[in-house]
C-alpha atoms as an extended CHARMM CRD file, in Angstrom:
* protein
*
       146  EXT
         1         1  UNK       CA             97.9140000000      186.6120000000      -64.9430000000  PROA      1               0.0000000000
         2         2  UNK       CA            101.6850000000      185.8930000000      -66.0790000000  PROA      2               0.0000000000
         3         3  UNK       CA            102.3730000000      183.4350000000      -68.6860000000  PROA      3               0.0000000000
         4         4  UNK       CA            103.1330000000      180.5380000000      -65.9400000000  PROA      4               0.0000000000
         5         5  UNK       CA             99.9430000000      181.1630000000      -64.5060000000  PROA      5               0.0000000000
         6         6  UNK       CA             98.3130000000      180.4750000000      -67.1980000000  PROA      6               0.0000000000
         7         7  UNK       CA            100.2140000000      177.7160000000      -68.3340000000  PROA      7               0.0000000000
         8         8  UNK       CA             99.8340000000      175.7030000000      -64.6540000000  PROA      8               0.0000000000
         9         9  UNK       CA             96.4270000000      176.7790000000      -64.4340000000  PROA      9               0.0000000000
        10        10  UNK       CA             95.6700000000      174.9770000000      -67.6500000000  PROA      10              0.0000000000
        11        11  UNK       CA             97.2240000000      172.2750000000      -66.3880000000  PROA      11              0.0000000000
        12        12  UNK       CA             95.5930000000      171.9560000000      -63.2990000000  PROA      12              0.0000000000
        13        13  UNK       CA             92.1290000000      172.3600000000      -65.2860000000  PROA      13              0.0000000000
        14        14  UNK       CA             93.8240000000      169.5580000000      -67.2130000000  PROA      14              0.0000000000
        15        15  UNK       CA             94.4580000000      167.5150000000      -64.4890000000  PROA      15              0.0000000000
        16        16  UNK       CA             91.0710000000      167.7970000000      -62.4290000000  PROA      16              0.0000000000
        17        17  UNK       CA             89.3340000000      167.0290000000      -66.6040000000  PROA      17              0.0000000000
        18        18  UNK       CA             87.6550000000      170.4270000000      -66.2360000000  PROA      18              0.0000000000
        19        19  UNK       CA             87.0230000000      170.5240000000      -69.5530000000  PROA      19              0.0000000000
        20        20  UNK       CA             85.1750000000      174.1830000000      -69.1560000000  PROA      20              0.0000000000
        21        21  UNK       CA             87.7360000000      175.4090000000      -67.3550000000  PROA      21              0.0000000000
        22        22  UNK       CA             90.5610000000      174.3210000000      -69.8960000000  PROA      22              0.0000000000
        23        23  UNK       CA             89.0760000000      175.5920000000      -72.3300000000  PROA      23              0.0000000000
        24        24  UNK       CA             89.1970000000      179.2150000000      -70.7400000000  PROA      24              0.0000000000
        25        25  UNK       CA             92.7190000000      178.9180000000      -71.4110000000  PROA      25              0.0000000000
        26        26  UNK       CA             92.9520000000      178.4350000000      -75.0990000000  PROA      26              0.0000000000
        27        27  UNK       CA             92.5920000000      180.8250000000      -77.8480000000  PROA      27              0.0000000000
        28        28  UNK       CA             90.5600000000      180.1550000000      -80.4510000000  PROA      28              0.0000000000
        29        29  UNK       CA             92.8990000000      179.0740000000      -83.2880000000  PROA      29              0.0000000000
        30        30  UNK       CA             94.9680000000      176.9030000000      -80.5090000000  PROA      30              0.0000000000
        31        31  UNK       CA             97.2920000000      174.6040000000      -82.1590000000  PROA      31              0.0000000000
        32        32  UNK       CA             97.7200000000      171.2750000000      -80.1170000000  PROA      32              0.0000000000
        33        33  UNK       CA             99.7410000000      169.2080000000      -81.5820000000  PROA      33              0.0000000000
        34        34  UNK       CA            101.2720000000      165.5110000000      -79.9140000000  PROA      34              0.0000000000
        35        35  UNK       CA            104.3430000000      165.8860000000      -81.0920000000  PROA      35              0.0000000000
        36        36  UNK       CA            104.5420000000      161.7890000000      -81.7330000000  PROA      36              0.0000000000
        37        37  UNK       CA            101.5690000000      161.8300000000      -84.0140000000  PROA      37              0.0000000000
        38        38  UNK       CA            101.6610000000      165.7120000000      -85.6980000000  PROA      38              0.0000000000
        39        39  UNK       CA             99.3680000000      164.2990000000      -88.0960000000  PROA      39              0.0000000000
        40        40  UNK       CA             96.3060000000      163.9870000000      -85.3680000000  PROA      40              0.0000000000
        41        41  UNK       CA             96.6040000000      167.4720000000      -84.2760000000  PROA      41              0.0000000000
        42        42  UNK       CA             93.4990000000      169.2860000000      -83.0010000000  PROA      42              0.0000000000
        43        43  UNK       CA             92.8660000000      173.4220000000      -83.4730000000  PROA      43              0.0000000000
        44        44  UNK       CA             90.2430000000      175.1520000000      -81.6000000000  PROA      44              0.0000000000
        45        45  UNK       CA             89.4530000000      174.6020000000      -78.1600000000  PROA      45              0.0000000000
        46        46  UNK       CA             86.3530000000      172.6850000000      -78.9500000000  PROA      46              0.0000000000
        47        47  UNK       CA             88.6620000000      170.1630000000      -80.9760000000  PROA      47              0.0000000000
        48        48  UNK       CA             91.6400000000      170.4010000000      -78.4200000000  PROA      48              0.0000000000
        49        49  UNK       CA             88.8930000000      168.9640000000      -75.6610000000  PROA      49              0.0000000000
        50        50  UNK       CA             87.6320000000      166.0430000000      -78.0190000000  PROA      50              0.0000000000
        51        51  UNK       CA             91.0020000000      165.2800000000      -78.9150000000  PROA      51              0.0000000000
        52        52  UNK       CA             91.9100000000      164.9320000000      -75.0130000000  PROA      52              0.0000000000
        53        53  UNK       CA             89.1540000000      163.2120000000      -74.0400000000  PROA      53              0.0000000000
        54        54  UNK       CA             89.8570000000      160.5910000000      -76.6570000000  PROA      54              0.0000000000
        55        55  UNK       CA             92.9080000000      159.9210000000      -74.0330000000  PROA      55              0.0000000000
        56        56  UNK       CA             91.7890000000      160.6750000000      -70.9020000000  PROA      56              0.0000000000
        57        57  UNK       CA             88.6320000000      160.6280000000      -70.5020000000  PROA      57              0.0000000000
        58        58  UNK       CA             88.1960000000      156.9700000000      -69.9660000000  PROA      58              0.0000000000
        59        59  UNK       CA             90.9020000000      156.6060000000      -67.4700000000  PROA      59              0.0000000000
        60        60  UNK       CA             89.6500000000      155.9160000000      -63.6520000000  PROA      60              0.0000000000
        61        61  UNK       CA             92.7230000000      158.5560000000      -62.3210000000  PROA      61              0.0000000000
        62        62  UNK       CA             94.7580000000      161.2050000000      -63.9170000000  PROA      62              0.0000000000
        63        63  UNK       CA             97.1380000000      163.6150000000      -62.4550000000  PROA      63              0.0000000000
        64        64  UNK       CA             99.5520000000      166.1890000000      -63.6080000000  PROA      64              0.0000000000
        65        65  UNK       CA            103.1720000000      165.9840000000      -61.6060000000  PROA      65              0.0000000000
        66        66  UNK       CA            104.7100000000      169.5140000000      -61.7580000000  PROA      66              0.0000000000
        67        67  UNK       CA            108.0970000000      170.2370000000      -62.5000000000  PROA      67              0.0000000000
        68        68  UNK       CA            110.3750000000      172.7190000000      -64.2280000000  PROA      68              0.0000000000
        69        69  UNK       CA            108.4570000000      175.3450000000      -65.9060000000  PROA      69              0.0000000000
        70        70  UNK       CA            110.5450000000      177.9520000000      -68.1200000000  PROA      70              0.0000000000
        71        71  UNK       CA            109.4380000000      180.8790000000      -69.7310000000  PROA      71              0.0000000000
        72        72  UNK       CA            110.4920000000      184.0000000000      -71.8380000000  PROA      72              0.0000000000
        73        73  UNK       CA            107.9070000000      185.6970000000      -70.9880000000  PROA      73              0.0000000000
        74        74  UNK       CA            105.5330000000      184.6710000000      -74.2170000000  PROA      74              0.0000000000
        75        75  UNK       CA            106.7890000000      181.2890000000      -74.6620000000  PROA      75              0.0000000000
        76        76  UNK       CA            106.5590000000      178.8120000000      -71.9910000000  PROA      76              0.0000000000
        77        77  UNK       CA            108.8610000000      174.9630000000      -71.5440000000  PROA      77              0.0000000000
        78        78  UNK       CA            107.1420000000      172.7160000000      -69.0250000000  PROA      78              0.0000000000
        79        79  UNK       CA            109.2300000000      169.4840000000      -67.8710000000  PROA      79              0.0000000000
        80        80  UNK       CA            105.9400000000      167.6520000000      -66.1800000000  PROA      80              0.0000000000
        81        81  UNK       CA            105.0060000000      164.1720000000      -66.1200000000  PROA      81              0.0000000000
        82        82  UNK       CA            101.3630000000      162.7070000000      -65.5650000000  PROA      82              0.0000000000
        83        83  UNK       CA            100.2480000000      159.2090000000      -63.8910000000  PROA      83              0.0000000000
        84        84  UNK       CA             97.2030000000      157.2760000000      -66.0500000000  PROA      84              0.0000000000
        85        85  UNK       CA             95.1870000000      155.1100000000      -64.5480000000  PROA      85              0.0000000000
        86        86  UNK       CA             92.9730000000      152.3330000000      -65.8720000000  PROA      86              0.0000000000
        87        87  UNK       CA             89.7500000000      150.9610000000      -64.3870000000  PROA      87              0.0000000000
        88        88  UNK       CA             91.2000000000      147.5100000000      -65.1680000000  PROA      88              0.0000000000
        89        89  UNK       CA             94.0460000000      148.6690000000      -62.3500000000  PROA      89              0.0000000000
        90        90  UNK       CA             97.0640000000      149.0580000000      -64.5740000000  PROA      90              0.0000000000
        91        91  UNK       CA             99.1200000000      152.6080000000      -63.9750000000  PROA      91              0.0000000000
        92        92  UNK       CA            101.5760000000      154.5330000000      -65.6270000000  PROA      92              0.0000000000
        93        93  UNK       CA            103.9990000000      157.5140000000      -64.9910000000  PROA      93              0.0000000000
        94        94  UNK       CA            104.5190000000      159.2240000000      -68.8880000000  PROA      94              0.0000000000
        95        95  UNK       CA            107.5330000000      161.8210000000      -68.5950000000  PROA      95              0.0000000000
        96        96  UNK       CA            106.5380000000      164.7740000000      -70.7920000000  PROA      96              0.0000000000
        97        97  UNK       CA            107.8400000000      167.8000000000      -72.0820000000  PROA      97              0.0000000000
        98        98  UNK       CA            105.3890000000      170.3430000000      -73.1530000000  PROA      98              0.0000000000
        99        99  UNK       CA            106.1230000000      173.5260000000      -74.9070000000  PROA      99              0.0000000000
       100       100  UNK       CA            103.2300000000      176.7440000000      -74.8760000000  PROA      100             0.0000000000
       101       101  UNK       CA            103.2140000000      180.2000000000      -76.4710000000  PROA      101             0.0000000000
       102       102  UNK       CA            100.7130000000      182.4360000000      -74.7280000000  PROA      102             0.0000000000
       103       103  UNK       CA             99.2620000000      185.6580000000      -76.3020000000  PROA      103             0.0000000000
       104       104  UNK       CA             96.9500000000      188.0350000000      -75.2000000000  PROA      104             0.0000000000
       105       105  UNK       CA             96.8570000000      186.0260000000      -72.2960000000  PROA      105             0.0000000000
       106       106  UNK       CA             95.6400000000      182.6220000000      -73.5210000000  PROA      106             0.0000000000
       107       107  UNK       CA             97.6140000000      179.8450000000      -74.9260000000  PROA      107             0.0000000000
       108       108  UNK       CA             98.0120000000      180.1900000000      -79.0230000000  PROA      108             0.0000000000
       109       109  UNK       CA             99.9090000000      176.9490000000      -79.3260000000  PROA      109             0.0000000000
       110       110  UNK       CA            100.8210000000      173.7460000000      -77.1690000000  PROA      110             0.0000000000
       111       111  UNK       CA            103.3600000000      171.0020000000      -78.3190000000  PROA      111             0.0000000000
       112       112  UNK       CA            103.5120000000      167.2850000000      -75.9200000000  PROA      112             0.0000000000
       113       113  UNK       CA            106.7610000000      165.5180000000      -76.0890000000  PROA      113             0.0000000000
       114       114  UNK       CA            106.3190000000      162.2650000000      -74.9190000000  PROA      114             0.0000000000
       115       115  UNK       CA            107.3260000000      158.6970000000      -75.3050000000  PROA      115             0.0000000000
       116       116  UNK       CA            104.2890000000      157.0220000000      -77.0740000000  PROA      116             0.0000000000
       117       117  UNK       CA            105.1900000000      153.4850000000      -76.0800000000  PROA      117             0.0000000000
       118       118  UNK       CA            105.6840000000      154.2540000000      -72.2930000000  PROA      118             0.0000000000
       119       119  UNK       CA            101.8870000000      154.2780000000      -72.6840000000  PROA      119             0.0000000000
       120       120  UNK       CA            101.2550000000      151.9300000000      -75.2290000000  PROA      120             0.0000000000
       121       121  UNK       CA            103.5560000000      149.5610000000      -73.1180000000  PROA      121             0.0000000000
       122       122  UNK       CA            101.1690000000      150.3040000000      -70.0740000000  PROA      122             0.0000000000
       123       123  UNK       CA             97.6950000000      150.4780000000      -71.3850000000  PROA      123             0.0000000000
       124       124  UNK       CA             95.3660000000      147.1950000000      -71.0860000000  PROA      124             0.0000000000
       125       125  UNK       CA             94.7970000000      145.8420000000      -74.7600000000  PROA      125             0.0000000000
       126       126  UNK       CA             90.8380000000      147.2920000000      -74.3780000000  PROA      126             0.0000000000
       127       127  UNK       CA             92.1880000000      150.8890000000      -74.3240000000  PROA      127             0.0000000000
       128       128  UNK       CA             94.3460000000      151.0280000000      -77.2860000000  PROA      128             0.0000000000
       129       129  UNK       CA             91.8280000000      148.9860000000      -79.2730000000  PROA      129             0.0000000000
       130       130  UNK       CA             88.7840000000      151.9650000000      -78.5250000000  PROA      130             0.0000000000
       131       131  UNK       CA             91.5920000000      154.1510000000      -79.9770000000  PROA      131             0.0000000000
       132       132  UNK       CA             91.3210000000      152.9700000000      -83.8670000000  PROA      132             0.0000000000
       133       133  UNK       CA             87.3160000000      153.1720000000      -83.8190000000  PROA      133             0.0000000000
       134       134  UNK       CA             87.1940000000      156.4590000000      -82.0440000000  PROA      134             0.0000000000
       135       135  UNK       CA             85.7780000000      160.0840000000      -84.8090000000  PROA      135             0.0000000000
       136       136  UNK       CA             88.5310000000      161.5110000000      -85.8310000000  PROA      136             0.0000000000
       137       137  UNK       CA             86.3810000000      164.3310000000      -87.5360000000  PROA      137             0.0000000000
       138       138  UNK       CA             88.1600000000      166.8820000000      -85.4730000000  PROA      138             0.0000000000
       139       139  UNK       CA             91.5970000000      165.8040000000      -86.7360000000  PROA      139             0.0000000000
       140       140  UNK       CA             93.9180000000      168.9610000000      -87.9530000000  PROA      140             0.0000000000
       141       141  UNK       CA             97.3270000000      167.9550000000      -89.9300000000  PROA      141             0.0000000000
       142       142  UNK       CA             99.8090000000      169.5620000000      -88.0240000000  PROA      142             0.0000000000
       143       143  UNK       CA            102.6080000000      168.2610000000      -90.2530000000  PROA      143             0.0000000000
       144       144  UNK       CA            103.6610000000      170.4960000000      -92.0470000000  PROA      144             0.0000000000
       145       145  UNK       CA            103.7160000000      172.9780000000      -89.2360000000  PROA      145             0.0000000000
       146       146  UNK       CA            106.1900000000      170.9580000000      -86.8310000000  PROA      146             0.0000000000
């Protein structure tokens, strides 16, 4: 598979929450960072899924909008944008900008760009209240890294 290959079909693996399937993509010392919060990075695809699911998990709908996708052929820019949805019926369209490197044919490291209040803005009060009691045992400090 080429590089965008990989990339989109991590995303669409994202986008159905086939969390078996994403992680197929990943290497093993993965670097995901949120590029808002470097500090609650996650390494490892094991890690990478908790961290996601922390997000998305509890969402009734989630879907990944494609867009421009750029690549030099090991490193990967992805202009996307995804549309949350809440049980409680409130939606949101988050713009993103994510940036891969792929090696060996799986992704080594994957950067989000995103505007952290778009969804903060959006979310019901119930969802961003779970966030400060959820484990955060899987938390890597990306910091000093980005």
């Amino acid at each position: 598979m080429t590089v965008d290959q990989i990339v989109l079909g991590m995303w669409k693996a994202l986008s159905d929450r086939d969390w078996d399937s994403l992680k197929t993509f990943l290497s093993d010392d993965c670097l995901y960072v949120d590029m808002p919060m470097p500090a609650v990075s996650a390494r490892g695809p094991e890690d990478i899924i908790t961290r996601l699911k922390i997000g998305l998990e509890s969402l009734s709908s989630y879907v990944n909008h494609d867009g421009l996708l750029l690549s030099n052929g090991v490193d990967v820019i992805y202009e996307h944008s995804e549309t949350w949805g809440w049980p409680s019926g409130e939606t949101v369209r988050l713009p993103f900008v994510s940036v891969h490197r792929v090696e060996n044919g799986k992704i080594t490291l994957w950067k989000d760009y995103s505007d952290f209040n778009t969804l903060l803005s959006a979310a019901p009060p119930a969802y961003t209240e779970s966030l400060a009691s959820v484990d955060t045992s899987w938390v890597y400090d990306a910091s000093h890294l980005v």
